[in-house]
N, C-alpha and C positions, 0 to 999 in steps of 0.2 A: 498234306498236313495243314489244318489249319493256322488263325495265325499262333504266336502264343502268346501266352496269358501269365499274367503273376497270382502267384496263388497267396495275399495278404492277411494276415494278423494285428487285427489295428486295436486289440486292447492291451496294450501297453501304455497306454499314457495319453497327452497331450502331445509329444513329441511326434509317437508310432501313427495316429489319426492326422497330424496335418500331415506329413510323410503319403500318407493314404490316398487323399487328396489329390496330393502330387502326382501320383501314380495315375490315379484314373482318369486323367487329364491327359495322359503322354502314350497308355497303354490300357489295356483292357486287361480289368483287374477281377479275380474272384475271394471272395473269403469262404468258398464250401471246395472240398475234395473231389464234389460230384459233378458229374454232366463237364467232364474234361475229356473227353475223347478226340482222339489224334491230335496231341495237344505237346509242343514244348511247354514246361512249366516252371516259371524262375519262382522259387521261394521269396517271401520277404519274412522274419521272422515265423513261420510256421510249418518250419522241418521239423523239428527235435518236439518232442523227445525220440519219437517213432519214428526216425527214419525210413527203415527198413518196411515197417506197415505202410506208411504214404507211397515208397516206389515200389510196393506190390500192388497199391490199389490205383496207381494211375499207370502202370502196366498193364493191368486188364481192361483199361479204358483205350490201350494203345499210344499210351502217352507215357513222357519220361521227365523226370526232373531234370534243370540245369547241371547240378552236378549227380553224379553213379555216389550208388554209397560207398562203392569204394573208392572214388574222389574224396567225398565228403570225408572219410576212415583217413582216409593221407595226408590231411588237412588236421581233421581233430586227433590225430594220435601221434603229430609230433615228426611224423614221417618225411617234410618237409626238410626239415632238418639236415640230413646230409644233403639233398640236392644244392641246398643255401650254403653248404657246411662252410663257405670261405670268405660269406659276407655277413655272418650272423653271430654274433660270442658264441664261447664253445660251451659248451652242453653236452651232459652224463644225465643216463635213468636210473642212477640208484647214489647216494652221498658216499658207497665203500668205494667208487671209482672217480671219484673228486678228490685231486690232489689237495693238499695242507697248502693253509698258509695263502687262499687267496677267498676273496670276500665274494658272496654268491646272491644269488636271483633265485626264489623257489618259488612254484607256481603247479598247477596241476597240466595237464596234457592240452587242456582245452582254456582252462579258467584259473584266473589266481583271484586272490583277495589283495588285490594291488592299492583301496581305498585302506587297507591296514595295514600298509606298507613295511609302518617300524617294528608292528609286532606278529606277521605272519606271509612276510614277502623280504623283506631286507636281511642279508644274515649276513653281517659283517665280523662274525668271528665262527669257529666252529660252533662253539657254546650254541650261538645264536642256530644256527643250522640244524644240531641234532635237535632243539627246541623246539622250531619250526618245521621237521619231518614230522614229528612225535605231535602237531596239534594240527597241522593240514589232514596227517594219515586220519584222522577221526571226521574232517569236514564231511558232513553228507554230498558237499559238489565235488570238492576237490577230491579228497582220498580216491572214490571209485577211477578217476583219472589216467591216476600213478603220477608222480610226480616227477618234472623236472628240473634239474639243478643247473643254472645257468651264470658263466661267470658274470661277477659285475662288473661294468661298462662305464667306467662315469659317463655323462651326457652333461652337453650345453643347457644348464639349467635355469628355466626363467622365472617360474616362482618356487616357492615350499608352501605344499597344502596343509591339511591336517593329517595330524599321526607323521610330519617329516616326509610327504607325498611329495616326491620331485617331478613338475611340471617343466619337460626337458623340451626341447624346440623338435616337436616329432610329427610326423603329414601320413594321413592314410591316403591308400591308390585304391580305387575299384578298379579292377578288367574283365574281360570279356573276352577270353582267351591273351593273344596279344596287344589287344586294345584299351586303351585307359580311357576309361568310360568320363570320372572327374577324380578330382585328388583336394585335399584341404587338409587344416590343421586338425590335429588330433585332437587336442583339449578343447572344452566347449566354455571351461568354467575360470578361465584366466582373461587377466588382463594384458598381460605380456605376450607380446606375439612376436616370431623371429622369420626373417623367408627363410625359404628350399633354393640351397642356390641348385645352379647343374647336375654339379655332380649327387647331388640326391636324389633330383630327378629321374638320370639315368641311372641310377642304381635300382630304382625302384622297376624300369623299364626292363631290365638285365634280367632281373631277379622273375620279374613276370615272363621272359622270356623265356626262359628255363622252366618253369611251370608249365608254361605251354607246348614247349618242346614233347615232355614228355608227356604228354596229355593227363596230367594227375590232376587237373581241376577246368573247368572251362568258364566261372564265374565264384572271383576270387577280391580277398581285400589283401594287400602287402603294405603295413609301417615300418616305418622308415625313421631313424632319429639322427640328429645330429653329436659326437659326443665332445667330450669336453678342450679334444687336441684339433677338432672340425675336420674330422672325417664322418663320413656316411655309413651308417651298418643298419641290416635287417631288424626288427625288432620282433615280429610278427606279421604267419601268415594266416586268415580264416577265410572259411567259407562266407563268401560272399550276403549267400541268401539267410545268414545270420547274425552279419554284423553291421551295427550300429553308424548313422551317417557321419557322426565326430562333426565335423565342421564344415565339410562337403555340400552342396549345392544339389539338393532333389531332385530340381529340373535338371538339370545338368544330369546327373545321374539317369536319371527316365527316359528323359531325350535324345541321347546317346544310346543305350540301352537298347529301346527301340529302333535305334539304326542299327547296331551292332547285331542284336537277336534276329535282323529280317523282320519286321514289323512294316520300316518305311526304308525307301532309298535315302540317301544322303541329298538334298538339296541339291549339291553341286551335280549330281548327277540325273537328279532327275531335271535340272534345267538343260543341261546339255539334252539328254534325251528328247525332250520336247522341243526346242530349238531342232534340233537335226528333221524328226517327224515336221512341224512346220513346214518348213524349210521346202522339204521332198515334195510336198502336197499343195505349195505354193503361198501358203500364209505367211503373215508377218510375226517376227521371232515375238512373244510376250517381252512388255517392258517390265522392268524391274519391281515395281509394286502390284503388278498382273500377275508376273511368275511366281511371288510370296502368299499373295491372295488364291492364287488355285491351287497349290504346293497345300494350303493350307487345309485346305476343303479334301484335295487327295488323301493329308496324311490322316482326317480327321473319319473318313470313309475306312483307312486301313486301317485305322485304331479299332472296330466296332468288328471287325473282321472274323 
């Protein structure tokens, strides 16, 4: 198989092009569907809407996407869910099996309207609830969804945006099966910023670990938030090759990434390797700025690959 390739979507913005950038520095990038034969292919923004058409048409190239759609299906339908069920608030797919009497989270399967927080995601009384079914069920994103109702959670809250948008102390994880590729804060547009202690950490680790277990995604984002007693819960989990960097580090992301996908060996080992080869054949080990400088030239050879 050749090596693989990210198959990028870089009009999105100013954000999605330098991201881009990123990528084709660390990894060998394409923006067309075609001429990908025997190819892994990690999305970056340019799954959806067609899933199902893009892993037919790079099936017949002999190639596959990072995640099976029905990865991708277990991810975007909420499916996730019970495997998390004991580190994630609880969660019902219809308001008649929501108990009374507790204040809820609406959102659709994949997507909320969480920038309109007080008037189409927050439903702190019933009133609010059946108000918020009755104008998501109509949304063009959401409705088609279905919707789910998720208890509320307070959270360690560090600012209040617009519409009463609680900016809560929350870190997204990229993996790579069991691997965390990088990890940062979620919000991009606050001033206040709080750490992740441990135990968030590992929570975040646990929870990918479980993902992995059951092979339900193999390039994955899991958030993470702090709440208001400082304990750790799940907040959300998506497909990787469609969510957004939050605060996380590109290189980091690519560069890892690339080790992780088999692109390059991990340094540590490819210096051991060459050291031992040396060694056998009678030369002298590379020093430390020899071993970086050929390392470099190597991975810059497997990138083009």
């Amino acid at each position: 198989m050749n090596s693989p390739i990210i198959l990028f979507r870089g009009d999105f913005g100013d954000d999605a092009r330098a991201e881009l950038s990123v990528a084709q520095a660390e990894m060998k990038v394409t923006e067309s569907r075609v001429g990908l034969e025997d190819r892994l292919v990690i999305g970056r923004y340019s799954v959806l809407p067609y899933y199902r058409e893009l892993e037919q048409d790079l099936a017949a190239q002999g190639s596959r996407l990072a995640n099976t759609l029905r990865q991708h299906q277990w991810i975007a339908d909420f499916h996730w869910y019970e495997t998390l069920v004991d580190m994630t608030p609880r969660s019902w797919r219809t308001l008649a099996s929501v108990p009374r009497g507790i204040s809820l989270v609406i959102k659709g399967a994949t997507n909320s309207r969480k920038f309109e927080w007080k008037q189409k995601m927050f439903a702190p009384t019933w009133e609010d609830a059946l108000r918020i079914t009755s104008e998501l069920g109509q949304d063009g994103l959401i409705g088609p969804q279905g919707l789910i109702y998720r208890e509320f959670v307070p959270l360690k809250v560090l600012e209040i945006g617009l519409n009463d948008l609680p900016f809560a102390n929350e870190w997204r994880f990229f993996f790579w099966g069991r691997t965390n590729l990088v990890y940062g804060f979620y919000w991009t547009a606050t001033e206040q910023r709080a750490p992740i202690s441990t135990e968030g950490i590992r929570l975040a680790m646990d929870a990918a670990d479980r993902v992995a277990d059951g092979e339900h995604a193999q390039f994955f984002v899991i958030d993470v938030a702090e709440t208001a007693d400082g304990r750790w819960i799940v907040i959300e989990v998506n497909d990787g090759q469609m969510s957004g960097l939050s605060d996380c580090s590109a290189i980091d992301l690519y560069r890892n990434l690339a080790i992780a996908a088999g692109v390059l060996e991990p340094f540590s080992k490819w210096r051991s390797d060459s050291d031992r080869f040396r060694t056998e054949v009678g030369a002298k080990p590379l020093t430390e700025n020899e071993a970086h400088a050929v390392y470099a030239d190597y991975a810059a050879k497997a990138r083009l690959r």
